[in-house]
N, C-alpha and C positions, 0 to 999 in steps of 0.2 A: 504494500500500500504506500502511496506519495502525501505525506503529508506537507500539507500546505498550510500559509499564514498569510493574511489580509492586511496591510497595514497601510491603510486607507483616509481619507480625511484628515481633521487636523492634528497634526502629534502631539497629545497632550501629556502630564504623568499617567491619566487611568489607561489612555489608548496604549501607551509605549508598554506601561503595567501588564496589558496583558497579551499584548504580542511576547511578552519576554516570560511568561507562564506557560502559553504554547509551545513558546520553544523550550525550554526545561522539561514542558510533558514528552514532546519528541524525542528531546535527549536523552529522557532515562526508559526512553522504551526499548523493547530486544532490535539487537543488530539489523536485522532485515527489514525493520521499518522506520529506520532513522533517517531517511531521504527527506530535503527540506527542500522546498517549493516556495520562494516570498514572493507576494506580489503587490505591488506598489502605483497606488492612487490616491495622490497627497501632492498637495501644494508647497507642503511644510508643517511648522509647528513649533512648540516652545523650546527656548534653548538649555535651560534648566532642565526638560524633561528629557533631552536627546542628550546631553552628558550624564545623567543619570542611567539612564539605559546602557548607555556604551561602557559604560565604568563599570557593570554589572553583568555584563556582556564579555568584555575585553579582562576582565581580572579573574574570570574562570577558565580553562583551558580546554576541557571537551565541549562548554558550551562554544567558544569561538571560535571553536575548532570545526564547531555543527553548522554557523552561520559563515563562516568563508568558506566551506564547503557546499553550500546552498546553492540551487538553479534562482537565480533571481526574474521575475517578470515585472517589466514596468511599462503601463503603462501613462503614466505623470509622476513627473519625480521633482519638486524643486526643495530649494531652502535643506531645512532639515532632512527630510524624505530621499534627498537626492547623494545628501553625507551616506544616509544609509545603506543606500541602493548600491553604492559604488564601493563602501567600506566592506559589506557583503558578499559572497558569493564566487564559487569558482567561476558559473556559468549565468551571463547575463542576455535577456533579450529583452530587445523595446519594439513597439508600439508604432506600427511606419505613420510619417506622418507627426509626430510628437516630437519633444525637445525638453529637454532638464537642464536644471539648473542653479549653479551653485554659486554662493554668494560668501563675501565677508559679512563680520557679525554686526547686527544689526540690532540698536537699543532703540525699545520705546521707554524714559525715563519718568518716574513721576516724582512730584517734586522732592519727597520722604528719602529718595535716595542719592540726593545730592546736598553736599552741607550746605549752612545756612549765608556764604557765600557765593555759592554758586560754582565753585571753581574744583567742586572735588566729587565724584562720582562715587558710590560705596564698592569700597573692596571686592568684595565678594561679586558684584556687578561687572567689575574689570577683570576678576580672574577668569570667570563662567566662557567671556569674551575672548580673554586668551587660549582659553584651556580647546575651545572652538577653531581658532585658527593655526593653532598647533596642528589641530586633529585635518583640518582642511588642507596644510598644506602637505603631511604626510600622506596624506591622500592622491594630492595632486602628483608628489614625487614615485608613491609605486604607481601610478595611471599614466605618469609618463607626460603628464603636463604640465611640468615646471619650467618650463622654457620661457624666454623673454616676452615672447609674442603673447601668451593666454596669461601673464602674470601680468603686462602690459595692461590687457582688458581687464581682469579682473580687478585689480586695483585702482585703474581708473574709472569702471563705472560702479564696481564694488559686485558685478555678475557676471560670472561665464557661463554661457548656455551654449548648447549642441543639440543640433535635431538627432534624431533617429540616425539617418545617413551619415550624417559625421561622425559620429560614434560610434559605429559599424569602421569606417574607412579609418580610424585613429585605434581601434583595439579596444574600445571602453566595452563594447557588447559585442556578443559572440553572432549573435542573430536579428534582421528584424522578420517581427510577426506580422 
């Protein structure tokens, strides 16, 4: 049997919660039916919630073991969804027709988390934000996109995005569907 997981809409803590339950359930199932299937339809979602997941993910060893070994199917992937889709999986296919999209970190601040100057953002706000672009451009360097050209775009508009066909043509997905 192929078991599959949906990780769909927006990435929240309960959504990321219990994709990362499904996976645990797959992984402690017998040998013969630990085949992982992800499939991805999401825009994004919280950055809190997708370094929590990965830290809980990436700090166990047969679990991360289960998800970079995963067939991944996407068809939308940006923002967080898209860290996901590409951090996972031996085997990836997209969606012809479609494009993802990855982006630097991205704050909406409210005022509680800025001192009473104005001039200092909270800790924990700046780390989340590092801990993110850490994770992004190790990304980018096993995917083989660290080059001047896509660090270029990416930090000038703060998104690089690929359709389907260039993705395919650059090595990011194996297939499109």
């Amino acid at each position: 049997m192929i078991r599959s997981i949906l990780i769909s809409g927006y990435l929240d803590d309960a959504r990321l919660a219990r994709a990362l339950g499904e996976i645990l359930d797959i992984g402690a199932a017998t040998a013969a039916n630990r085949k992982l299937v992800v499939i991805f339809e999401s825009e994004g979602g919280s950055l809190s919630a997708l370094l929590d997941f990965l830290e809980c993910v990436l700090a166990d060893e047969p679990t991360r073991a289960l998800i970079e070994g995963a067939d991944v199917k996407i068809y939308q992937a940006f923002s967080a969804a898209a860290l996901l889709a590409f951090w996972m999986g031996g085997r990836r296919e997209m969606a012809a027709g479609t494009r993802i999209g990855f982006h630097l970190p991205m704050l909406t601040l409210k005022s509680w988390e800025v001192d009473r100057e104005g001039r200092r953002i909270a800790d924990r706000i700046v780390k989340r934000c590092q801990r993110y672009e850490a994770l992004l451009a190790q990304l980018m360097k096993r995917r083989g996109l660290d080059d001047p050209k896509f660090n270029a775009e990416l930090y000038g508009s703060g998104w690089l995005y690929f359709s389907a066909e260039e993705a395919l043509g650059r090595g990011l997905v194996h297939e499109i569907f």
